[in-house]
TIVO-2410 file (N, C-alpha, C; in nm, 3 decimals):
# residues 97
REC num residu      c1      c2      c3 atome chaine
REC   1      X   1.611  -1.535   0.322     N      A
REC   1      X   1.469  -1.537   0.349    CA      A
REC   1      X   1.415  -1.397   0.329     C      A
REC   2      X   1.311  -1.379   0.237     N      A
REC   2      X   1.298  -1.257   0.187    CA      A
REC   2      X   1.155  -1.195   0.347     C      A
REC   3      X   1.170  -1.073   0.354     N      A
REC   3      X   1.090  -0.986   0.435    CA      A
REC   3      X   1.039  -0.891   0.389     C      A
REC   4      X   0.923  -0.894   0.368     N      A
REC   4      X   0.817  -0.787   0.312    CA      A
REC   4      X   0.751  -0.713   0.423     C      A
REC   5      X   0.760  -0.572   0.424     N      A
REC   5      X   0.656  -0.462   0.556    CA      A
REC   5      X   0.557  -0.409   0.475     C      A
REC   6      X   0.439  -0.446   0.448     N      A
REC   6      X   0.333  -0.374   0.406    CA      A
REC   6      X   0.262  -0.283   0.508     C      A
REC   7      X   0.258  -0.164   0.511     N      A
REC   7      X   0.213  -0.068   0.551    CA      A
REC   7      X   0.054  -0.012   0.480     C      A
REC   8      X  -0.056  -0.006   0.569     N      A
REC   8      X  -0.151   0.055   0.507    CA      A
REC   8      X  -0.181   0.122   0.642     C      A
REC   9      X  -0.296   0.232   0.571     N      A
REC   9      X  -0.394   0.302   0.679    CA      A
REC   9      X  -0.499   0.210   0.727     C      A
REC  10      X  -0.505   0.303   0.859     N      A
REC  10      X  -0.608   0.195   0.939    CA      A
REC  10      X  -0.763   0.316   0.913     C      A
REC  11      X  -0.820   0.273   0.784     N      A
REC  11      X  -0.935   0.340   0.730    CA      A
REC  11      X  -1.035   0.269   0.658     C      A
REC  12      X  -1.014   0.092   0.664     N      A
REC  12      X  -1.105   0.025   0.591    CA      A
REC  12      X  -1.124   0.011   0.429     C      A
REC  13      X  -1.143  -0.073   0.406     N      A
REC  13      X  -1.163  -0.045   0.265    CA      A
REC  13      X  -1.333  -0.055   0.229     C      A
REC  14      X  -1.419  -0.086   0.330     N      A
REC  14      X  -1.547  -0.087   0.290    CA      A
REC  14      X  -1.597  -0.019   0.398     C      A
REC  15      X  -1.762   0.023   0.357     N      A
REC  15      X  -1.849   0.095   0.398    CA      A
REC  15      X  -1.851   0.059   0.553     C      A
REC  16      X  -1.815   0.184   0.679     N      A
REC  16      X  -1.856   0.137   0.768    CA      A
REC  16      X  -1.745   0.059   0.855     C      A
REC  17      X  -1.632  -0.018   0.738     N      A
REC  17      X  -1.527  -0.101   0.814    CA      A
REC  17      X  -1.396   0.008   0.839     C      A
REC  18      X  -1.357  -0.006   0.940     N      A
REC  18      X  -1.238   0.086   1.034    CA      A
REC  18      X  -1.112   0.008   1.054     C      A
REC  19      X  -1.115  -0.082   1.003     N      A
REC  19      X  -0.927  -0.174   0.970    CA      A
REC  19      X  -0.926  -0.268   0.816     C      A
REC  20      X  -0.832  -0.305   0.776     N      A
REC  20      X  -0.837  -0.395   0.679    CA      A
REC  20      X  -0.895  -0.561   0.794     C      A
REC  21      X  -0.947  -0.600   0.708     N      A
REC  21      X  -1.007  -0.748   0.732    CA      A
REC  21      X  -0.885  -0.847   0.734     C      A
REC  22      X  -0.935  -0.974   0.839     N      A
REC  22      X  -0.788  -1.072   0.851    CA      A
REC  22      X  -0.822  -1.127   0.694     C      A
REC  23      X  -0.917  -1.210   0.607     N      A
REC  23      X  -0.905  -1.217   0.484    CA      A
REC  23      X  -0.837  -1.158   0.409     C      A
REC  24      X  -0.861  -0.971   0.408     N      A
REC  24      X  -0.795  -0.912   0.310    CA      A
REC  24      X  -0.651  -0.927   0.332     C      A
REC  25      X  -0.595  -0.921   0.481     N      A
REC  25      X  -0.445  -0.959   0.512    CA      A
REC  25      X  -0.381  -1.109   0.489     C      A
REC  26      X  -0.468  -1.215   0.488     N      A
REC  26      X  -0.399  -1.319   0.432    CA      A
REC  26      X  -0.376  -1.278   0.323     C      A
REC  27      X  -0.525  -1.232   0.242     N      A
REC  27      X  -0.496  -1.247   0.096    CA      A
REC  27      X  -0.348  -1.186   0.010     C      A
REC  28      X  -0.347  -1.060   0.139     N      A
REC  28      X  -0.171  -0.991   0.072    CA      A
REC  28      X  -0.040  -1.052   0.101     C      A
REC  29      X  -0.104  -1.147   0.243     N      A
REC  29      X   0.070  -1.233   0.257    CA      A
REC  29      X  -0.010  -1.376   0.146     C      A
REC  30      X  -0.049  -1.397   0.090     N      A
REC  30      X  -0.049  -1.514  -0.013    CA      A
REC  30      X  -0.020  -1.493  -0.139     C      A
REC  31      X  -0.051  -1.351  -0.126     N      A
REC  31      X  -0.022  -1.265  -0.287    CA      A
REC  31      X   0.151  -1.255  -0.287     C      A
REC  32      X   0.192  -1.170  -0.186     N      A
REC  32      X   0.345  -1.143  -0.186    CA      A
REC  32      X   0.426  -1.284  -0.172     C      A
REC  33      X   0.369  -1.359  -0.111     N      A
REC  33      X   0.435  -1.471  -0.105    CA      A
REC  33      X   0.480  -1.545  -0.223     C      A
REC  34      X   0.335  -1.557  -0.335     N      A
REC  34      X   0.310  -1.578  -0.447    CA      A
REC  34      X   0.383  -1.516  -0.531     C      A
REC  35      X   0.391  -1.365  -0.534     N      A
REC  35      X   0.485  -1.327  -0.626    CA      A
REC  35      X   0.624  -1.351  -0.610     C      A
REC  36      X   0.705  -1.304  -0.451     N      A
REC  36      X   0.825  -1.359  -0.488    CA      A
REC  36      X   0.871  -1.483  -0.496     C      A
REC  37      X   0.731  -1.584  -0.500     N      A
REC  37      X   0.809  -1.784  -0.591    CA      A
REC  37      X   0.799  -1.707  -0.705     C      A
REC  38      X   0.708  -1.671  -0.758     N      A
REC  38      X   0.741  -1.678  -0.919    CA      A
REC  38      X   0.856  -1.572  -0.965     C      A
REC  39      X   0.861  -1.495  -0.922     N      A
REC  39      X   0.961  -1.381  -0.934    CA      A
REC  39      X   1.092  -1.404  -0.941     C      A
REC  40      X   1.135  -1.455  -0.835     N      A
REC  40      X   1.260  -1.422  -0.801    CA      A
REC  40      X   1.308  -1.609  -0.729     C      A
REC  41      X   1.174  -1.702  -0.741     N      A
REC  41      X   1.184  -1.836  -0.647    CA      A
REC  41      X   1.232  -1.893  -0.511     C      A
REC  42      X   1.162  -1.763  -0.489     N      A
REC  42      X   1.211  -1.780  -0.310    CA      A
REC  42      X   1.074  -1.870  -0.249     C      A
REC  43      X   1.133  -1.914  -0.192     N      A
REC  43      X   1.037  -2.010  -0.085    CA      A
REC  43      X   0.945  -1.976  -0.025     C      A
REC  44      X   0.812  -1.994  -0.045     N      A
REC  44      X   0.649  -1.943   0.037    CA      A
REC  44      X   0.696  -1.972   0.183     C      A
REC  45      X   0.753  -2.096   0.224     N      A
REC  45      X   0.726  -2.119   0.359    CA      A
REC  45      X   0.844  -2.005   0.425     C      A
REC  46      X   0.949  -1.954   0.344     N      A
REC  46      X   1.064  -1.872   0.398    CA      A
REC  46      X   1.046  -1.716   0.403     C      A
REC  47      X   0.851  -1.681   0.337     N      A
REC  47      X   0.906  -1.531   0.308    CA      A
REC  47      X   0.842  -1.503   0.411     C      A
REC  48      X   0.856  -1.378   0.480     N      A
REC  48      X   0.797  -1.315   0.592    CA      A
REC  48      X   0.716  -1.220   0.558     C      A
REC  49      X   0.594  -1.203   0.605     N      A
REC  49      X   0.538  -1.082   0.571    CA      A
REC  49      X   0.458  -1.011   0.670     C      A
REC  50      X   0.472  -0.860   0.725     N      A
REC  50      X   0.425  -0.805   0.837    CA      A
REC  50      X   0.339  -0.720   0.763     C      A
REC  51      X   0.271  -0.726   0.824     N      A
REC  51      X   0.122  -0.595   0.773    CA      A
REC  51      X   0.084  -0.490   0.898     C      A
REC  52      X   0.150  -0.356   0.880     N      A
REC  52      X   0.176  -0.299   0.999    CA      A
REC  52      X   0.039  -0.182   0.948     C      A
REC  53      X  -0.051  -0.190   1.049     N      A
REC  53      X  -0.179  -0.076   0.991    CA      A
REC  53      X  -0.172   0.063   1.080     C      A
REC  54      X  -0.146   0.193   0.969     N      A
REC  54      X  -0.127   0.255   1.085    CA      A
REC  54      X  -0.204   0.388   1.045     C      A
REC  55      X  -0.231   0.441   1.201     N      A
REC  55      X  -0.350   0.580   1.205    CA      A
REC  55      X  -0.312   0.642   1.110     C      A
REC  56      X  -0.501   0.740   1.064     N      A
REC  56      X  -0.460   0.822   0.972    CA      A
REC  56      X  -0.422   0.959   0.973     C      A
REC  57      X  -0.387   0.978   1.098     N      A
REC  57      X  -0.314   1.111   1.160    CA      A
REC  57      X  -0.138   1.085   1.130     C      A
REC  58      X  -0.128   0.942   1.146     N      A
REC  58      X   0.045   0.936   1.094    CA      A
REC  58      X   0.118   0.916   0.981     C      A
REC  59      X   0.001   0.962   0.872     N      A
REC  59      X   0.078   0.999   0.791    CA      A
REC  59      X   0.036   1.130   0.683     C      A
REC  60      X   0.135   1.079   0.549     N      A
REC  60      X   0.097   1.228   0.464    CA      A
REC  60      X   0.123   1.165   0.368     C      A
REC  61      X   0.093   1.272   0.220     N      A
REC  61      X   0.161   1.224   0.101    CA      A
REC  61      X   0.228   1.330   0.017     C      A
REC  62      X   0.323   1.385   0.009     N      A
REC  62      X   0.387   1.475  -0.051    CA      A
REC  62      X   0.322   1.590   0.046     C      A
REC  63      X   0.250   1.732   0.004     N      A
REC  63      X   0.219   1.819   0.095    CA      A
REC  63      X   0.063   1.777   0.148     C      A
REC  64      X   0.020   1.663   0.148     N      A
REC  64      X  -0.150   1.644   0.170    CA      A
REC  64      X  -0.130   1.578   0.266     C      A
REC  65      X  -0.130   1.632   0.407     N      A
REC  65      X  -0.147   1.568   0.538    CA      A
REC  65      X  -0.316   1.553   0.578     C      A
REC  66      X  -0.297   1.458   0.621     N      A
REC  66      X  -0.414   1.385   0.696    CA      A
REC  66      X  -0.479   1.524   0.757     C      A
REC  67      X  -0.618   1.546   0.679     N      A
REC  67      X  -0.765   1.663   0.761    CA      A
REC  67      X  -0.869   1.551   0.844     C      A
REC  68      X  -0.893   1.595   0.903     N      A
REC  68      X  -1.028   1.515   0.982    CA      A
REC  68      X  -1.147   1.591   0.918     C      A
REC  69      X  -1.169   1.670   0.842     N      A
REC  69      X  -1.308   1.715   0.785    CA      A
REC  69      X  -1.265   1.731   0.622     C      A
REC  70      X  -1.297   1.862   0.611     N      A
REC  70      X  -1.334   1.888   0.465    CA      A
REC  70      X  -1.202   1.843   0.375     C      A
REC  71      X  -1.200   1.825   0.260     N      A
REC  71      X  -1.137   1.809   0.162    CA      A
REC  71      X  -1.091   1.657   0.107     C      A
REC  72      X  -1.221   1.561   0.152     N      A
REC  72      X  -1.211   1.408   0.111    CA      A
REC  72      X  -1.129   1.334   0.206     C      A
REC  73      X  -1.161   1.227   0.184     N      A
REC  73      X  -1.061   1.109   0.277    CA      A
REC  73      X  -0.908   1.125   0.254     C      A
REC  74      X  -0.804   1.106   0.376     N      A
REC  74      X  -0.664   1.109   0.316    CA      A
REC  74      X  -0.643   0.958   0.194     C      A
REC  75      X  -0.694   0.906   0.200     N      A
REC  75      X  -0.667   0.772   0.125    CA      A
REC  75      X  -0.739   0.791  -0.012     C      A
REC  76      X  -0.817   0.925  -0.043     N      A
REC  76      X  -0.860   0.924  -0.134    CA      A
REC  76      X  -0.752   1.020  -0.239     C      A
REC  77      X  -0.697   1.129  -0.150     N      A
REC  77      X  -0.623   1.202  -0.196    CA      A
REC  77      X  -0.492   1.172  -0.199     C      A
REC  78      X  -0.454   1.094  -0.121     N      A
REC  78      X  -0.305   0.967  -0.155    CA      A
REC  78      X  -0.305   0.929  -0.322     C      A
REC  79      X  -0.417   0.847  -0.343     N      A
REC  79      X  -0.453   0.782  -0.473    CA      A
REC  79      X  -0.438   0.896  -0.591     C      A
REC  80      X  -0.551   1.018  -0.531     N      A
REC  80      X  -0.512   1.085  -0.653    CA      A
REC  80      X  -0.370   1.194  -0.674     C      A
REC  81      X  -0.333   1.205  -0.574     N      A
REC  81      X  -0.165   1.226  -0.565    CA      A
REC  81      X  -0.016   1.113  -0.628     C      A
REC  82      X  -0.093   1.004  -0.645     N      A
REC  82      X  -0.039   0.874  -0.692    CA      A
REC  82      X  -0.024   0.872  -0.827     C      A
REC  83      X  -0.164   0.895  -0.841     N      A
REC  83      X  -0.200   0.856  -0.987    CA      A
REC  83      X  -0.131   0.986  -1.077     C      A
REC  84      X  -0.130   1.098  -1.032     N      A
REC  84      X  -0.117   1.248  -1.095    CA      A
REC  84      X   0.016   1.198  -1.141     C      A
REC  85      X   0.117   1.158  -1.024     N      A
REC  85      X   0.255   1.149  -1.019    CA      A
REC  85      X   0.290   1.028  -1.087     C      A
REC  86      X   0.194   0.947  -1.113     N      A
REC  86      X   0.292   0.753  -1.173    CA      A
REC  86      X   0.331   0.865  -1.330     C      A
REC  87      X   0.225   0.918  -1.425     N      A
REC  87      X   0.263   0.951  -1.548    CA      A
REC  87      X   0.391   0.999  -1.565     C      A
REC  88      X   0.413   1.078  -1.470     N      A
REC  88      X   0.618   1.141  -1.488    CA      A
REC  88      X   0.679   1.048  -1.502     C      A
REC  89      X   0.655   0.942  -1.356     N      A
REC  89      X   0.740   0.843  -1.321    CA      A
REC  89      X   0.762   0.758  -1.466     C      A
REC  90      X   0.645   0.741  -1.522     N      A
REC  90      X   0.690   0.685  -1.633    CA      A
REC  90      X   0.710   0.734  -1.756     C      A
REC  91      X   0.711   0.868  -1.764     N      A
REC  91      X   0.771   0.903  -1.869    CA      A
REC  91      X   0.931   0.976  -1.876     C      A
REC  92      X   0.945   0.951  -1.734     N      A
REC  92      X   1.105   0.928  -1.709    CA      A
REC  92      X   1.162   0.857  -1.702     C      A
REC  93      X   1.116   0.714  -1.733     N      A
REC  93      X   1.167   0.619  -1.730    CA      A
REC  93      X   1.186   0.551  -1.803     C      A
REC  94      X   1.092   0.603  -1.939     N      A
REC  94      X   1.089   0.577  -2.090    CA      A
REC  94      X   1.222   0.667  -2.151     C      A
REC  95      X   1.286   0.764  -2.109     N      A
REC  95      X   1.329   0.879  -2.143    CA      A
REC  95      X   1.440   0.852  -2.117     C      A
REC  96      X   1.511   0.704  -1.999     N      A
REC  96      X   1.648   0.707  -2.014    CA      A
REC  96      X   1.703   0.642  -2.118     C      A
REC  97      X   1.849   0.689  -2.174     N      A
REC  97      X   1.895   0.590  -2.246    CA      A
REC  97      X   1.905   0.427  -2.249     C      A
***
């Protein structure tokens, strides 16, 4: 029985909102659920999925720890710390034999 921990910040994804929405959280246990039938054909009713939301004081991303003022949202600078870093990721991964 497969177990999925999705972890996000508790920062909203819309204007004004301060947690992810129970919609947006079904929608990710219907999604993950969804992918591993087609994936791998594990059973919707067997997969587990926890959605653990947590402050944005507890975490970081490489050296960009969570500011409470100047220098943008941590979730903004996650993304662009993400994005900077996927291009290596994949051009090291093109690069093995």
């Amino acid at each position: 029985m497969p177990y999925v921990n999705i972890k996000v910040t508790r920062e909203g994804t819309a204007p004004g909102a301060s947690a992810t929405t129970p919609e947006q959280k079904a929608a990710l246990i219907q999604g993950v659920s969804d992918l591993l039938f087609e994936v791998m054909g594990k059973p919707r009713h067997m997969t587990f999925v926890v959605i653990d939301e947590v402050e944005l004081e507890n975490w970081g991303v490489g050296d960009c720890r969570r500011r409470s003022s100047a220098g943008g949202s941590p979730g903004r600078r996650a993304r662009e710390a993400l994005e900077n870093a996927a291009p290596a990721r994949e051009d090291r991964a093109l690069s093995r034999p």
